[in-house]
C-alpha positions in Angstrom: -25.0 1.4 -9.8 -21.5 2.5 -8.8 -20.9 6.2 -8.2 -18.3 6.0 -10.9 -21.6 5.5 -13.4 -23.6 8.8 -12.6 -20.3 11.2 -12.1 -19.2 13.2 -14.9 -15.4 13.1 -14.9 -13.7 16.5 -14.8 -11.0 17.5 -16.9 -8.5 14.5 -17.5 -5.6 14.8 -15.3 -7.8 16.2 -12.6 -9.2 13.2 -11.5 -8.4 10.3 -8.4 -9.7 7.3 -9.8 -10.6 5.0 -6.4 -11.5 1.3 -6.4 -12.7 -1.3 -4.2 -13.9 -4.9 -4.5 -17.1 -7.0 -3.9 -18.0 -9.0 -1.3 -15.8 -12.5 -2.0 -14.9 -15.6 -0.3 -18.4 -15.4 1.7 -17.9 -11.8 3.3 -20.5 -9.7 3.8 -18.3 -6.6 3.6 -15.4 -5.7 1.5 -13.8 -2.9 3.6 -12.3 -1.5 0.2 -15.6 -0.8 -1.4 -16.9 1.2 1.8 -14.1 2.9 2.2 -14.1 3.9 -1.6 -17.7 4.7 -1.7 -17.1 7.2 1.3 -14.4 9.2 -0.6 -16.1 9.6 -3.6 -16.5 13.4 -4.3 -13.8 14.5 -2.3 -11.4 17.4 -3.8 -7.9 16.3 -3.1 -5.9 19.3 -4.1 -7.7 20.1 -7.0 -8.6 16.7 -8.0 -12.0 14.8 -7.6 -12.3 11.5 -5.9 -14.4 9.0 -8.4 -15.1 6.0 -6.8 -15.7 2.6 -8.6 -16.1 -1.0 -7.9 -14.4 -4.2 -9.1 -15.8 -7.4 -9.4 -13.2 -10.0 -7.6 -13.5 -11.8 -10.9 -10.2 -12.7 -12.9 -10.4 -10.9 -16.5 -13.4 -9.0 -15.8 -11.9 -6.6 -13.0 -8.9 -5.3 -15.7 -12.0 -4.9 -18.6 -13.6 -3.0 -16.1 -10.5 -1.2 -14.9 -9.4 -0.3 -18.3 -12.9 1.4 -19.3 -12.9 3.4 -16.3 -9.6 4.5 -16.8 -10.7 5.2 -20.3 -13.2 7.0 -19.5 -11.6 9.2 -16.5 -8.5 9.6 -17.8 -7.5 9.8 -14.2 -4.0 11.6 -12.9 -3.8 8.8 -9.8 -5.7 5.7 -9.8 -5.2 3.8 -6.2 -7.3 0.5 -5.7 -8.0 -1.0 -2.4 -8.5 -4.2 -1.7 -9.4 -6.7 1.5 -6.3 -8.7 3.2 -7.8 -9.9 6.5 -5.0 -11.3 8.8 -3.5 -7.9 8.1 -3.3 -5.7 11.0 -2.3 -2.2 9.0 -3.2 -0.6 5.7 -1.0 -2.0 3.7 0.5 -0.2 0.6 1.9 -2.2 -2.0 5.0 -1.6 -4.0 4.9 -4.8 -6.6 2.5 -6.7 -8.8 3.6 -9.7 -10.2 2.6 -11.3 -13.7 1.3 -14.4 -12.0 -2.4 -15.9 -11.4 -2.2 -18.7 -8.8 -6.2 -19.1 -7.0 -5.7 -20.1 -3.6 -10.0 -20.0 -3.9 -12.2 -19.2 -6.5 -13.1 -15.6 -7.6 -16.6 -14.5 -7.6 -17.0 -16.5 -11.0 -15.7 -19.8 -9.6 -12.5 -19.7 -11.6 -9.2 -20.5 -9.8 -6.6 -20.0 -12.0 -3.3 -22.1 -11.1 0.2 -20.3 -12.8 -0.9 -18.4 -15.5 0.2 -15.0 -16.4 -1.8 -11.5 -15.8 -0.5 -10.5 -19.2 0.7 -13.0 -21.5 4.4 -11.9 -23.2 4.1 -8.8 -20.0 7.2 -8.5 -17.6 7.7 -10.3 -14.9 6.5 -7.7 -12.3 5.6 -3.9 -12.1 6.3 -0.9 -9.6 3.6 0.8 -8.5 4.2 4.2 -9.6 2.6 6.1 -6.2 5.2 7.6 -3.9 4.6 4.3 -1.5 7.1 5.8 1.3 5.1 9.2 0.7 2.3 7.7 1.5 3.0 6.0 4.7 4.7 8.7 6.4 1.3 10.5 5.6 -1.2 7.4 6.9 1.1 7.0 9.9 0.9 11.1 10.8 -2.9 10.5 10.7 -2.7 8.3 13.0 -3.3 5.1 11.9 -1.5 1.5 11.4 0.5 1.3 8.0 3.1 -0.5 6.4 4.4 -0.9 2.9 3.4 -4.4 1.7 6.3 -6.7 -0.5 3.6 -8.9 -2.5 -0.2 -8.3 -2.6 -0.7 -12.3 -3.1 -1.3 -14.1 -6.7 -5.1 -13.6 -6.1 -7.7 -11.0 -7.7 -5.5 -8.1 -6.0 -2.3 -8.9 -7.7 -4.1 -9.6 -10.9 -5.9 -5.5 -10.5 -2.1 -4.3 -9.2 -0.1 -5.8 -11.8 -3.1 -5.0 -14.9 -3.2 -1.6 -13.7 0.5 -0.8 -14.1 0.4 -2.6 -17.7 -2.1 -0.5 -18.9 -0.5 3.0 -17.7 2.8 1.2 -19.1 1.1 0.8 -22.4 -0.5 4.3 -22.8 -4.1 4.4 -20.9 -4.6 7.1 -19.6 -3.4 10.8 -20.0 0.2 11.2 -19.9 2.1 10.6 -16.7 -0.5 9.0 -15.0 0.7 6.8 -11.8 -0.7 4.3 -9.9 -1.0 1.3 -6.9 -2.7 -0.6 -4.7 -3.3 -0.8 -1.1 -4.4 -3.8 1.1 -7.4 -3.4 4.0 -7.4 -5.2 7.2 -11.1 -6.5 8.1 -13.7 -4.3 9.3 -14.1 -4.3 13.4 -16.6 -7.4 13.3 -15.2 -9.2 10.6 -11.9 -11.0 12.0 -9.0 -10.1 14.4 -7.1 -8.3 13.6 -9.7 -5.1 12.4 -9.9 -1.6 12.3 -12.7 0.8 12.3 -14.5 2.0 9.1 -13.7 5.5 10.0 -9.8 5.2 10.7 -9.3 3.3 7.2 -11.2 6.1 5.9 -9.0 9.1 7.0 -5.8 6.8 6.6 -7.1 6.2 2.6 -7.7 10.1 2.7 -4.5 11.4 3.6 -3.0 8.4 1.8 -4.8 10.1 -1.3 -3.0 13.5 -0.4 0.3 12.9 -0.1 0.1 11.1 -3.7 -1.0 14.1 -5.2 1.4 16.7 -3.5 4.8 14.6 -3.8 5.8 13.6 -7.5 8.8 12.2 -6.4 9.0 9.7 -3.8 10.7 11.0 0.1 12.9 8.0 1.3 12.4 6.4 4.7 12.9 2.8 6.0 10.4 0.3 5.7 11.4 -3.1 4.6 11.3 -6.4 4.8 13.8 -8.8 6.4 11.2 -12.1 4.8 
């Protein structure tokens, strides 16, 4: 049982919905799950952390997604997800409307070219004030970027199916949301970072979302 399925949500619009995945690909550990599950019950500026997890399952993950949002009707949703080979926390700005399986999800499907959303735009902005959000991470000490594509894997799909739905209406009104990727746990893969630091990078990650409704510029692009 998640904690998301014993926590009565507050108020809508005073609620941080926060997801991680399974265990996929023959992992152990998803990094985003533990660091979700330790940030559950936080107050964030008069909001309440509710954590949740995804199955790394095409399909499944955006039914489950859409009945927690449903049923939180949170102000911020942020889900986390594993990209080992990544040496920062990396906060994406774009989901693309594509499904392209480099392995199978947790179901064995591995979908090659098909759309998240069929008829749906070609990509999405996540709605979180990215640049905010880095400065923030960064302060706290820890490794961050800001991430051009979270993949064509379950991550993307959960990105991109998240921004459709708060496009469409689910959800209270003015609801915003993203995705950020987690490097591997120390003991996992090089290169890692402790439990603890992805923790307190998620955290004030989580704070400067809430306090700044409209993004701060500040460099950090990509030259490929």
């Amino acid at each position: 049982m998640t904690p998301a399925a014993h926590h009565s949500a507050p108020h809508a619009g005073q609620t941080i919905l926060l997801t991680g995945f399974d265990p996929f690909g023959g992992g152990s550990h998803n990094p985003s799950w533990l660091i979700a599950q330790a940030l559950h019950g936080q107050r964030i500026a008069g909001h309440q952390v509710v954590a949740a997890q995804l199955p790394t399952v095409f399909g499944e993950s955006l039914q489950r997604l859409q009945a927690l949002v449903q049923a939180h009707q949170p102000a911020l949703t942020l889900c986390l997800g594993l990209a080992g080979g990544r040496a920062a926390l990396s906060i994406e700005r774009i989901g693309i409307n594509i499904n392209d399986a480099r392995i199978p999800d947790n179901c064995g499907a591995q979908p090659v070219d098909t759309p998240v959303q069929v008829d749906g735009p070609a990509a999405y902005f996540a709605s979180l004030p990215i640049k905010a959000m880095l400065n923030a991470v960064q302060r706290a000490g820890v490794p961050c970027e800001v991430s051009q594509t979270a993949g064509t894997f379950v991550c993307n799909h959960v990105l991109y199916g998240l921004m459709h739905l708060l496009a469409q209406g689910v959800g209270p009104k003015g609801a915003r949301g993203g995705f950020a990727h987690m490097p591997w746990l120390s003991g996992q893969g090089e290169p890692h970072l402790p439990l603890r630091d992805m923790v307190r990078g998620i955290h004030a990650a989580l704070w400067a979302a809430v306090l700044t409704p409209q993004d701060i510029a500040l460099q950090a692009g990509a030259t490929h």
